[in-house]
C-alpha positions in Angstrom: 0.0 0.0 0.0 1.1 3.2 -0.7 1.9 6.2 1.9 0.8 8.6 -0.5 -3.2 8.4 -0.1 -3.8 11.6 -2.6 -1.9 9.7 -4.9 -3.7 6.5 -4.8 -6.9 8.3 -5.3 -5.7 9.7 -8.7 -4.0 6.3 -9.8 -7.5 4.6 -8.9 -9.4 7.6 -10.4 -7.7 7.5 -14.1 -7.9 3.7 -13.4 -11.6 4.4 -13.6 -11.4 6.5 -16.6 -9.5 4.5 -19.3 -11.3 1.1 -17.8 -14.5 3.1 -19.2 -12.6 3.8 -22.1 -11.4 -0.2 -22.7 -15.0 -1.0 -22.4 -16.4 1.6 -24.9 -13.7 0.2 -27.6 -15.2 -2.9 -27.7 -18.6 -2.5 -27.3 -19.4 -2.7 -31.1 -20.1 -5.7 -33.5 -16.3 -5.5 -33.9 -15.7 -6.4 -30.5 -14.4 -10.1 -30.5 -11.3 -8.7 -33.3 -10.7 -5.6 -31.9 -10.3 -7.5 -27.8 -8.1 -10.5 -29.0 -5.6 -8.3 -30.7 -5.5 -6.4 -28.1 -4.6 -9.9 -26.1 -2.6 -10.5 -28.9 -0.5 -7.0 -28.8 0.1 -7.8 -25.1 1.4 -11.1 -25.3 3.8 -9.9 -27.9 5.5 -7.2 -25.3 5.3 -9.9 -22.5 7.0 -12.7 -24.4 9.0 -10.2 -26.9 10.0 -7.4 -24.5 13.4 -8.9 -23.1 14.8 -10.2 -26.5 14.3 -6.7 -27.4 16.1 -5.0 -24.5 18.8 -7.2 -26.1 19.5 -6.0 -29.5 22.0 -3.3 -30.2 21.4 0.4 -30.8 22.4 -0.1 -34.4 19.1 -2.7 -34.8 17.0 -0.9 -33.2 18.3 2.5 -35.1 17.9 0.4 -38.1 14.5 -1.0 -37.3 12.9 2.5 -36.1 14.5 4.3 -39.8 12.7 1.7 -41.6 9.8 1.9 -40.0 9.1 5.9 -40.6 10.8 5.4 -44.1 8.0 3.3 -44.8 5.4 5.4 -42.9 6.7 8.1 -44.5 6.0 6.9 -47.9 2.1 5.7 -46.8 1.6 9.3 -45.9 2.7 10.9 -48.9 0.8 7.9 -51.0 -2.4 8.9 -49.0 -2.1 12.8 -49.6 -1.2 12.0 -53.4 -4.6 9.3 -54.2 -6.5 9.7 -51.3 -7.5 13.3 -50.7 -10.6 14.4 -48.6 -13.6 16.5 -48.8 -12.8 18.6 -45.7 -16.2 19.6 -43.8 -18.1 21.7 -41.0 -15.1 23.5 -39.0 -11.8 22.4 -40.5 -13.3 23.5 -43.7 -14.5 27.0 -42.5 -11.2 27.7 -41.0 -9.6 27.5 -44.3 -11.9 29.0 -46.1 -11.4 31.8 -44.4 -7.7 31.3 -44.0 -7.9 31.0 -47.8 -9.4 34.3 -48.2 -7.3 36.4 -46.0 -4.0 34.5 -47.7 -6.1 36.3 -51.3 -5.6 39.7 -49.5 -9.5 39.9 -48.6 -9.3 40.9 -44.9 -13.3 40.3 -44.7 -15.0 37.7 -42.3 -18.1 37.0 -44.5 -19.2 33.9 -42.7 -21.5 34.4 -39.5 -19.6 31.2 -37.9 -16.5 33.2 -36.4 -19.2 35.9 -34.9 -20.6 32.9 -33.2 -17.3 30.8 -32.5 -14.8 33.1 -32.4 -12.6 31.2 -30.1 -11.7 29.4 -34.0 -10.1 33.4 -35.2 -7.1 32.1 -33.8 -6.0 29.0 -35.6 -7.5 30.6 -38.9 -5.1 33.7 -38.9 -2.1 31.2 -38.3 -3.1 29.1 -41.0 -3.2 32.2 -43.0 0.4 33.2 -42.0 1.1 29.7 -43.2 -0.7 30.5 -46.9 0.5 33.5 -47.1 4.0 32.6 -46.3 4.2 29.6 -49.1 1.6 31.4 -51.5 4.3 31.8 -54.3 5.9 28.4 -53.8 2.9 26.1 -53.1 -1.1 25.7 -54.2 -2.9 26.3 -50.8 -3.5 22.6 -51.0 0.0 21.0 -51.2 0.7 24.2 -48.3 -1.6 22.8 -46.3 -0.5 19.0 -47.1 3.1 20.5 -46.3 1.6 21.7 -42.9 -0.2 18.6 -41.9 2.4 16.2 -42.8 5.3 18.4 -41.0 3.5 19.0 -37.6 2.3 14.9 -37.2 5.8 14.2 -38.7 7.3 16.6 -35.2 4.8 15.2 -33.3 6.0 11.5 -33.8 9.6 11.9 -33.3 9.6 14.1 -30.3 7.3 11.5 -29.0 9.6 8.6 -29.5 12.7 10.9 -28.8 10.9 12.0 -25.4 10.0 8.2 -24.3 13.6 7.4 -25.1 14.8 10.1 -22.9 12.5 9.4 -20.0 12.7 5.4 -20.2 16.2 4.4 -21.8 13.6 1.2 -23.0 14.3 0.0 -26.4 10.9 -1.5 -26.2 9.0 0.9 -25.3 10.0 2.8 -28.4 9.7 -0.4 -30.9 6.1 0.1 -29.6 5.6 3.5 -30.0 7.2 3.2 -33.4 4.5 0.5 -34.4 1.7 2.2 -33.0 2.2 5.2 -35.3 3.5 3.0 -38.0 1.0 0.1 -38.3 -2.2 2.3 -36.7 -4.4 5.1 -39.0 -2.9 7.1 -36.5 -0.7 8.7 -39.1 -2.7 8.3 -42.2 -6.4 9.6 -41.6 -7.6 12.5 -39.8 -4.2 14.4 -38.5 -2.8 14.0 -41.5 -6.0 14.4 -43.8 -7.2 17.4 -42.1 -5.9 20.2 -40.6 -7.6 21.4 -37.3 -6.4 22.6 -34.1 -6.1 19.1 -32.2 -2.8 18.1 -34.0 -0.6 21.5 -33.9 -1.6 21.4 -29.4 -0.5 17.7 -29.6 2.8 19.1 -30.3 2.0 21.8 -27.9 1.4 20.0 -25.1 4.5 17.4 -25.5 7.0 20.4 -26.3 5.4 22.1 -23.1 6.3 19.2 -21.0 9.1 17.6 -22.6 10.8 21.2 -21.6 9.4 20.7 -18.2 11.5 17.3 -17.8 14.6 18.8 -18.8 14.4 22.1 -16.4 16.0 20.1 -14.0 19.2 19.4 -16.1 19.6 22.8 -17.6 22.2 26.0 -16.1 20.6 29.4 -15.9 21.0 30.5 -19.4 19.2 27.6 -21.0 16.7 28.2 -18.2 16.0 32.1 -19.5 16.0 30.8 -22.8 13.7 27.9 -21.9 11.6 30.6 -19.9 10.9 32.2 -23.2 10.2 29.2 -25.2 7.5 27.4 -22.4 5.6 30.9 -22.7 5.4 31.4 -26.0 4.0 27.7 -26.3 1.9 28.0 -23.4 0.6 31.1 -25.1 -0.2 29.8 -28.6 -1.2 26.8 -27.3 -4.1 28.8 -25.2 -5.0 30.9 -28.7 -5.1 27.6 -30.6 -6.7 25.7 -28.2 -8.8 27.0 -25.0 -9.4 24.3 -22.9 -5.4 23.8 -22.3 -6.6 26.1 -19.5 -6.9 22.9 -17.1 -3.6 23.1 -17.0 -4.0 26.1 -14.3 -5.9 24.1 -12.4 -3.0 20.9 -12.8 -0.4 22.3 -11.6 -2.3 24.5 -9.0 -3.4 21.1 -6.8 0.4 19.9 -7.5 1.5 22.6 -5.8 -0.7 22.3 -3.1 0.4 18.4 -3.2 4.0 19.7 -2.6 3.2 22.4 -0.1 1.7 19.4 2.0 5.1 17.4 1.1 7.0 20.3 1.7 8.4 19.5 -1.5 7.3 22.7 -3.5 10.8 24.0 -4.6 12.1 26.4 -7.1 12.9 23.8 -9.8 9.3 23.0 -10.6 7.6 26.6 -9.3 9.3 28.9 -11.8 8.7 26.8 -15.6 5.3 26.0 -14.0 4.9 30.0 -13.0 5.9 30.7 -16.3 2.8 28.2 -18.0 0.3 30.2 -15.9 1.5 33.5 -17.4 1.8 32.4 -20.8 -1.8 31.0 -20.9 -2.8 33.9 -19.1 -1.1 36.5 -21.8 -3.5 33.9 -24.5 -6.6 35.5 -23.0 -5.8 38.5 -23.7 -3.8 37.9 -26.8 -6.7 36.8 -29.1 -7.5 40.4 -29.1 -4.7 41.7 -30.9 -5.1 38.6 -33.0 -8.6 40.1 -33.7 -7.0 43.0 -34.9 -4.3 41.6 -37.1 -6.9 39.7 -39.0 -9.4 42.8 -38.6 -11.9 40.2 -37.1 -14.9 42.0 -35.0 -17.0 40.7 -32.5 -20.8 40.8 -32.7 -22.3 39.2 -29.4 -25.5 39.0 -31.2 -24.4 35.7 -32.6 -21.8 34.6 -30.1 -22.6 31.8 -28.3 -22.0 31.7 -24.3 -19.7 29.4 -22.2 -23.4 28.3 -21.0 -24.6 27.2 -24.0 -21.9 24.1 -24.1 -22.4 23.5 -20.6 -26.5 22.8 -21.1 -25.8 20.8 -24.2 -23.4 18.4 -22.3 -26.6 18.0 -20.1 -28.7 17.1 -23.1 -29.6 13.4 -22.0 -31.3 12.9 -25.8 -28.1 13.4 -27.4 -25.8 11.8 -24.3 -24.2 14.8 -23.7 -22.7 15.4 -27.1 -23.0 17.9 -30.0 -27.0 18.8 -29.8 -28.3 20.2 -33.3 -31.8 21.1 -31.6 -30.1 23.0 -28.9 -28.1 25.1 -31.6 -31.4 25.7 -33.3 -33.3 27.0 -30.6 -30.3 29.1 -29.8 -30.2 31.0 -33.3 -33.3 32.6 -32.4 -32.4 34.0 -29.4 -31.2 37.9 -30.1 -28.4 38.1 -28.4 -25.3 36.4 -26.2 -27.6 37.9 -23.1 -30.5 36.5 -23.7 -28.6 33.1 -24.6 -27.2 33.1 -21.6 -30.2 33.5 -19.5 -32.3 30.9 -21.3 -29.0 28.4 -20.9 -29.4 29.1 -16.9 -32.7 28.1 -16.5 -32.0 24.9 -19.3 -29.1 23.9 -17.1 -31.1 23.5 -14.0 -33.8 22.4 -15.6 -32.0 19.1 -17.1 -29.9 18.7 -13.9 -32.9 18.6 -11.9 -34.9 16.2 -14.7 -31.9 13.6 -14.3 -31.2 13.2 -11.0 -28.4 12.3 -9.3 -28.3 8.3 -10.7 -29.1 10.4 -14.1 -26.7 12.5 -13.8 -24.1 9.8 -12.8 -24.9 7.4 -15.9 -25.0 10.5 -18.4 -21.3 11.4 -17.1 -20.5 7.5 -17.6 -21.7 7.3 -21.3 -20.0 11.2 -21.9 -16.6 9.4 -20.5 -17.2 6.5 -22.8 -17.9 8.5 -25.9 -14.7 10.9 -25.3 -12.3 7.6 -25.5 -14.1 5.9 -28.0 -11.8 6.1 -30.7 -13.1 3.9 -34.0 -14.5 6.3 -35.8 -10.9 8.5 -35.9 -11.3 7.8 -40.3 -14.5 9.9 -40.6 -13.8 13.0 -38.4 -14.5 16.1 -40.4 -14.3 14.4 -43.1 -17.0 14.2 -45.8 -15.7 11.5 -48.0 -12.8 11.0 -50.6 -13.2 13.5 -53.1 -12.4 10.5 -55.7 -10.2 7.3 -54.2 -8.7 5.3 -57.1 -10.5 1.8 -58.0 -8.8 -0.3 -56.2 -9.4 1.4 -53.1 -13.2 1.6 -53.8 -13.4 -2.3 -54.5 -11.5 -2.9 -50.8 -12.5 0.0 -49.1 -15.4 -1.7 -46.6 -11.9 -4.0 -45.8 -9.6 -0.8 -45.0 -12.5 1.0 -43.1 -13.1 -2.2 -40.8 -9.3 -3.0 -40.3 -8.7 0.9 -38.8 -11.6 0.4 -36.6 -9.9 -2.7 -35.1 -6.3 -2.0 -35.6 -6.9 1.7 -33.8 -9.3 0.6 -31.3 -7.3 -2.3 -30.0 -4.1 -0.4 -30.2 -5.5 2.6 -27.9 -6.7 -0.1 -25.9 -3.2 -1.8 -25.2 -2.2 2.0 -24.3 -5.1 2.3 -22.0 -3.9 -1.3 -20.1 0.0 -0.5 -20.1 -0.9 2.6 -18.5 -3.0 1.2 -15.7 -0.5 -1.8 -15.5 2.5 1.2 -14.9 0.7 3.3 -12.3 -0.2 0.2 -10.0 3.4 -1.1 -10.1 5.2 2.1 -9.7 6.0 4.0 -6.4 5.9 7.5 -6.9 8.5 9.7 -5.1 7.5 13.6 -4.9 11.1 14.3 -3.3 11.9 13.6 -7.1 11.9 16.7 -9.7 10.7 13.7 -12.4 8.0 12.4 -10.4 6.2 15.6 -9.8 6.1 16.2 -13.3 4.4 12.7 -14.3 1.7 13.6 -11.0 1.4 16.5 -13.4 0.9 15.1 -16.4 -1.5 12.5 -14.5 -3.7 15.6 -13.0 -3.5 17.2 -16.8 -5.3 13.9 -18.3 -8.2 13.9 -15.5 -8.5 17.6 -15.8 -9.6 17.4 -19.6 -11.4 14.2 -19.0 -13.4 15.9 -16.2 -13.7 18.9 -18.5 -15.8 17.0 -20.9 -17.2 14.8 -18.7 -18.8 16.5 -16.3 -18.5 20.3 -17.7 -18.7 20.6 -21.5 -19.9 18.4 -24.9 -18.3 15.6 -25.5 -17.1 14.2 -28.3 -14.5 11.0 -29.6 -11.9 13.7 -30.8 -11.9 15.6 -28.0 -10.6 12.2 -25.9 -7.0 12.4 -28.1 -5.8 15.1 -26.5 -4.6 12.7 -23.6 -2.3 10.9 -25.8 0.8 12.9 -25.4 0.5 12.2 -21.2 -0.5 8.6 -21.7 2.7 8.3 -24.2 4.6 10.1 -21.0 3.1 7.6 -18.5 4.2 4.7 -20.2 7.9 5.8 -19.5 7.0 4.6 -16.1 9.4 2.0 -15.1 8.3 -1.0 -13.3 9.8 -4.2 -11.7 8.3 -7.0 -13.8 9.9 -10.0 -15.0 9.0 -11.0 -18.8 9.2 -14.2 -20.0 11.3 -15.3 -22.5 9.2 -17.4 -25.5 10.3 -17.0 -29.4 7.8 -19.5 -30.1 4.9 -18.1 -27.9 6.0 -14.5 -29.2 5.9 -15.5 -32.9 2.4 -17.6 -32.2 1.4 -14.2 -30.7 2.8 -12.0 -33.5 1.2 -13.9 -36.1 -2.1 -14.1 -34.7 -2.0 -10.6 -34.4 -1.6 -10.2 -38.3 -4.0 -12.6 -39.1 -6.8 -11.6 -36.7 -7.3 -7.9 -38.0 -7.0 -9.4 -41.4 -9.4 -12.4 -41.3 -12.4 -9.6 -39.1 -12.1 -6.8 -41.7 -12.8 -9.4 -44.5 -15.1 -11.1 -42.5 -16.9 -8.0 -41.6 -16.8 -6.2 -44.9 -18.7 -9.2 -46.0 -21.6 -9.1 -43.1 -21.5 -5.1 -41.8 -21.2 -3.0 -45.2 -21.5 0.3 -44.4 -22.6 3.2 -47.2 -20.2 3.8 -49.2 -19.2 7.8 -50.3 -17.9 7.0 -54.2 -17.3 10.4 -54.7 -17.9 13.5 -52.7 -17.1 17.4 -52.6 -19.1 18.3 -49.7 -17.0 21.3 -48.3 -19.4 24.4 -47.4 -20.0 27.3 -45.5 -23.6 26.6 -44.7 -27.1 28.0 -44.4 -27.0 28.4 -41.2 -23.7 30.9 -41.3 -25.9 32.7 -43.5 -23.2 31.4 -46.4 -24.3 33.3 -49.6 -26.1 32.1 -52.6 -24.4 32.3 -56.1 -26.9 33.2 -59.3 -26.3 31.9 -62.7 -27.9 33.3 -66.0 -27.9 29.9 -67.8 -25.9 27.1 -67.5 -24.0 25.1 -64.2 -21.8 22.3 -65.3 -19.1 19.9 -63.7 -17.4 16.4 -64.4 -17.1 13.7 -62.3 -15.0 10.9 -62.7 -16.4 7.7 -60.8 -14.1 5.2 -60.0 -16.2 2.2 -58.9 -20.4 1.8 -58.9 -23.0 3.7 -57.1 -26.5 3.9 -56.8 -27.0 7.2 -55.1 -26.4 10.5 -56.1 -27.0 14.2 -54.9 -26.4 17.2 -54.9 -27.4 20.8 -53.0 -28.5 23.5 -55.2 -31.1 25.9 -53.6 -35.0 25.6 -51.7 -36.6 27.7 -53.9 -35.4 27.2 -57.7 -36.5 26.7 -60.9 -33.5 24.8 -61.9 -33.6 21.4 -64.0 -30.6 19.3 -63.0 -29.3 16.4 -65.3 -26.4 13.5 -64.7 -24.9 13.2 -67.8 -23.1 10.1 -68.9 -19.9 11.4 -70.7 -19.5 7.5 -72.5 -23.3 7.2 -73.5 -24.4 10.8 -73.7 -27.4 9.6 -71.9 -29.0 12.0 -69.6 -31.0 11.2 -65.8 -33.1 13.7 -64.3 -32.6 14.4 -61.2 -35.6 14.7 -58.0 -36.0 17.8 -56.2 -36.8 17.9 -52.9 -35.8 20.7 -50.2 -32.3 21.9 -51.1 -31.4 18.8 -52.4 -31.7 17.4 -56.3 -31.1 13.8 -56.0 -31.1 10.2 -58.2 -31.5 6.8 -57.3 -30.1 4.2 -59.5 -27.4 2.6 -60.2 -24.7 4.7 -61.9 -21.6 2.9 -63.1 -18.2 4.0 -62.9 -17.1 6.2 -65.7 -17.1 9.9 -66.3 -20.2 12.0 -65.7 -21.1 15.5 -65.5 -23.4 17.2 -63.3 -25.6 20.1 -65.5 -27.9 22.5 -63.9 -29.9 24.0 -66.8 -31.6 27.5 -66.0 -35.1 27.5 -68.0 -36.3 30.9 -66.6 -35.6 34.4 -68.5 -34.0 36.0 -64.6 -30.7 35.0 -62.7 -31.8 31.7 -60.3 -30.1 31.4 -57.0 -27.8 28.4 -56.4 -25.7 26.7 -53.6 -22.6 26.5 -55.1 -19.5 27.1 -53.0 -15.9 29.1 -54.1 -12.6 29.9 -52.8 -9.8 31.9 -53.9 -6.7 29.6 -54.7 -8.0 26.2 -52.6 -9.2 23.6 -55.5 -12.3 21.8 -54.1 -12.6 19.1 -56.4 -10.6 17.2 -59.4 -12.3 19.1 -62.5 -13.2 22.7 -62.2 -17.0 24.0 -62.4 -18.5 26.0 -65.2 -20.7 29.0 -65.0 -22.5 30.4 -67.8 -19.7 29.1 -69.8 -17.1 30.4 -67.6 -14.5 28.5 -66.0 -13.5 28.6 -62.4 -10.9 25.7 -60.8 -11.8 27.1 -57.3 -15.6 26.6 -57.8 -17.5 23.6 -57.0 -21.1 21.9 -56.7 -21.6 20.3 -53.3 -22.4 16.4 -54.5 -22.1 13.3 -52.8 -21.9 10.1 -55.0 -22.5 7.0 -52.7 -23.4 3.0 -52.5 -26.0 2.3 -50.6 -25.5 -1.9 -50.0 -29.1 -1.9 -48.0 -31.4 -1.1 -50.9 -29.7 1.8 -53.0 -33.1 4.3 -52.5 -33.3 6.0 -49.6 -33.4 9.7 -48.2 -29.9 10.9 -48.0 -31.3 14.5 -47.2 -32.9 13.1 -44.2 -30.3 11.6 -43.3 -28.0 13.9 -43.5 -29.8 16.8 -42.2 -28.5 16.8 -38.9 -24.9 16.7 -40.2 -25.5 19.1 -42.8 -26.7 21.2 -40.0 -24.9 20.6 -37.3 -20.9 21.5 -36.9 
């Protein structure tokens, strides 16, 4: 038993947490795959782990190069033939990024009036654009970006674990978690938000906290400078790194209680709290850089995110029908008043046992981490054949490979913090109790204070990467023959469930897509055409769905045109949306919206100023424009292939 109660209650309390989170990655149909190779992964390091301790720098060197070599090649593969329709956020961030990069220093979208907490990160991307403009399109820039910061992000990792544990292990596992895991490959390096650049953040911040220890007084004043300026950016890019405040205040008090508070750990941790401080009142002179003005009549209050983590309909997460009653309220005011009364309202409706089980199923959404291919991301724009004929098979082997792999984390990690022995009279111990209070401080964020969503659970990776540096006294077993029974079953099984369940649980399919846009409900402006709208699409596999959003009140006729057959399909109109169900093989199409009226119609197409949307440019009235696009979704339905995809998409169309 420990002395240390506090300490237990924090080990037993994150216990808690990532249990929760074990649970909620296997609580799916692919449950069976995704816990045996999570078995499988741990017998490997149990049976494997001392015959790697073994080998020689020069192997492991050797074996690590390789590895990101090869990564390295996946990634650029993946940018090159398997680019994204970016959607909701992401996508209005670069828009807008896009426009001040054009020299057009308007915000013409509503969203920034009523999120402006995203200003930030969108006038940084546009120092990014503007800075590569004349050597790079905006989308190899933002590639460029992407690709550099996960790229930093994976080798300070592995070069901090090294640093911290001296395991060669440790980082052969680290090395095939980012390797062998769509980790790398889908959403951080696919689409450029806020969560990857305070990854890198967060690790820098506290891989310079390890190393204040070791450093004289000038790298300390130089350090000083660095810790704030990340602290600071980190706040601008991301707000809720303001738990850190809270962290490192109960450490101290921790220490105080130890008497171990000392001067080594209270100035770089001093120097955090400033710098996230200066980030509140930073993002106004990043306001006025980007000549971004407020208008409280659309912002929405802290309150409002509070009462929809309370919404018990949508378990706490993202609540469309909370957003829309919001909207009509006039102002931030009146917002925030009408959240009050909502707040108690719903606390008082569920109860404490409510209350409890809502948290519960918050806590198992935030680490349920599956779905990591489809976050803000609408679809490829086109993926080559070969994908499309195998794609069911890649989609189900990331849900298992990912899911089982964050699970293996989630168990080391609670394996490490029962075997180890803290020791506060230790400068590195304090600052894994740090990193330990940092991880409950943004589950309990989310949990019990905000929304909660599967993306907002990542940003404990960088800690848990830190915890498992924690060494303990265990004695592997040595087994080449259980280890290679182990390693094999762990290629197979993945395998052998993704074909099997590409077979049994199809899911639709998006064939082709551009569904970037600002929205209706950002009161994005319609475009008006005189005649003629037209488009190609090249389709690389079969579907039997197709839409596309044009406008609610139109006289438009829209047509699929065959390119091989010059045959021509009119399409339905219902709502916004003109759509056609039947099957439509692959080939080249093109999508023509024909204007029989004498006047200008209105139409929902969207434009940017030097980001290309699609493969083949749009054009109007005759006119062509690369950065213009329809907003069109090609799919395969494997249920029946005729079904509502407005109503099913409404929601998501509406929502973020």
């Amino acid at each position: 038993m420990r002395k240390f109660k506090v300490f237990n209650f924090f080990v037993y309390l994150l216990t808690f947490c990532l249990a929760i989170g074990i649970f909620s990655n296997i609580a799916n149909y692919a449950g069976l795959a995704i816990s045996l190779l999570a078995i499988f992964i741990g017998l490997i390091s149990y049976f494997f782990n001392t015959y790697i301790e073994k080998l020689s720098f020069h192997t492991v060197n050797i074996i690590i190069t390789i590895s990101l070599i090869t990564m390295i090649i996946i990634q650029l593969a993946v940018l090159k033939f398997l680019p994204v329709s970016i959607y909701h956020d992401p996508y209005r961030v670069l828009s807008q990024a896009d426009q001040l990069a054009a020299g057009n220093f308007h915000w013409t979208t509503t969203y920034f009036w009523r999120y402006p907490n995203n200003v930030p990160i969108t006038y940084f991307l546009y120092l990014w654009l503007n800075l590569t403009k004349t050597l790079f399109s905006t989308n190899l820039a933002l590639w460029i970006l992407s690709f550099l910061i996960l790229n930093s992000f994976i080798l300070l990792t592995l070069k901090l674990a090294w640093q911290l544990s001296k395991r060669k292990s440790l980082i052969i596992g680290l090395t095939a978690f980012f390797v062998l895991t769509p980790f790398s490959y889908t959403y951080y390096l696919q689409v450029f938000y806020t969560d990857l650049p305070n990854f890198l953040l967060l690790l820098l911040i506290f891989d310079y906290l390890f190393k204040w220890d070791s450093f004289n007084k000038s790298q300390q004043v130089i350090t000083s400078i660095s810790i704030f300026l990340l602290a600071c950016i980190a706040y601008l890019l991301k707000p809720n790194i303001i738990i850190l405040i809270p962290a490192i205040l109960i450490l101290w008090l921790l220490l105080l209680i130890k008497k171990q508070l000392k001067k080594q750990l209270l100035i770089p941790s001093t120097i955090i709290i400033l710098g996230l401080t200066l980030g509140l009142t930073a993002t106004n002179g990043i306001y006025q850089l980007s000549n971004f003005k407020e208008n409280k009549s659309f912002e929405f209050p802290k309150t409002s995110w509070i009462a929809m983590g309370l919404n018990e309909k949508y378990r706490g997460t993202y609540a469309s029908e909370d957003v829309t009653k919001e909207v009509k309220l006039k102002n931030e005011a009146q917002r925030q008043t009408y959240d009050k009364a909502l707040i108690a309202a719903r606390i008082k409706k569920l109860g404490f046992s409510g209350l409890i089980k809502l948290w519960i199923q918050k806590l198992a959404i935030l680490l349920n981490v599956g779905d990591i291919q489809n976050w803000y991301n609408g679809g490829y724009r086109n993926a080559p054949g070969w994908y499309q004929k195998h794609a069911q098979f890649f989609a189900k082997v990331s849900i298992i490979t990912y899911s089982a792999s964050c699970i293996s984390i989630f168990a080391a990690v609670i394996a490490r913090l029962f075997r180890y022995k803290l020791n506060l009279k230790k400068y590195k111990d304090q600052i894994l109790l740090l990193s330990i209070l940092t991880i409950l401080g943004y589950l309990a964020f989310h949990t019990l204070l905000w929304e909660s969503e599967p993306r907002y659970g990542q940003v404990i990776l960088p800690m848990l990467f830190i915890l498992l540096t924690l060494p303990i006294k265990k004695k592997y077993h040595q087994s080449k023959q259980v280890g290679i029974i182990a390693l094999c079953l762990a290629i197979i099984t993945p395998i052998f469930f993704s074909y099997y369940y590409a077979k049994t649980n199809k899911n639709d399919q998006i064939i082709a897509a551009q569904r970037s846009q600002l929205s209706v409900q950002y009161h994005a402006k319609s475009s008006t055409i005189q005649s003629l709208l037209k488009q190609r699409v090249r389709l690389n596999a079969e579907a039997n769905y197709f839409s596309v959003q044009i406008h609610k009140q139109t006289e438009l006729k829209v047509y699929l045109k065959n390119l091989s057959t010059n045959s021509y399909y009119a399409l339905k109109h219902k709502d916004d949306i003109f759509y056609l169900n039947r099957k439509i093989k692959a080939g080249n199409y093109e999508i023509i919206a024909v204007n029989p009226a004498p006047t200008k119609q209105a139409v929902n197409i969207i434009k940017t100023y030097n980001y290309y949307l699609a493969p083949y440019p749009l054009y109007i009235d005759g006119k062509k424009d690369f950065h213009s696009s329809f907003i069109y979704t090609f799919v395969y339905d494997y249920k029946n292939g005729n079904y509502d995809w407005l109503k099913l998409n409404k929601e998501k169309r509406f929502g973020k």
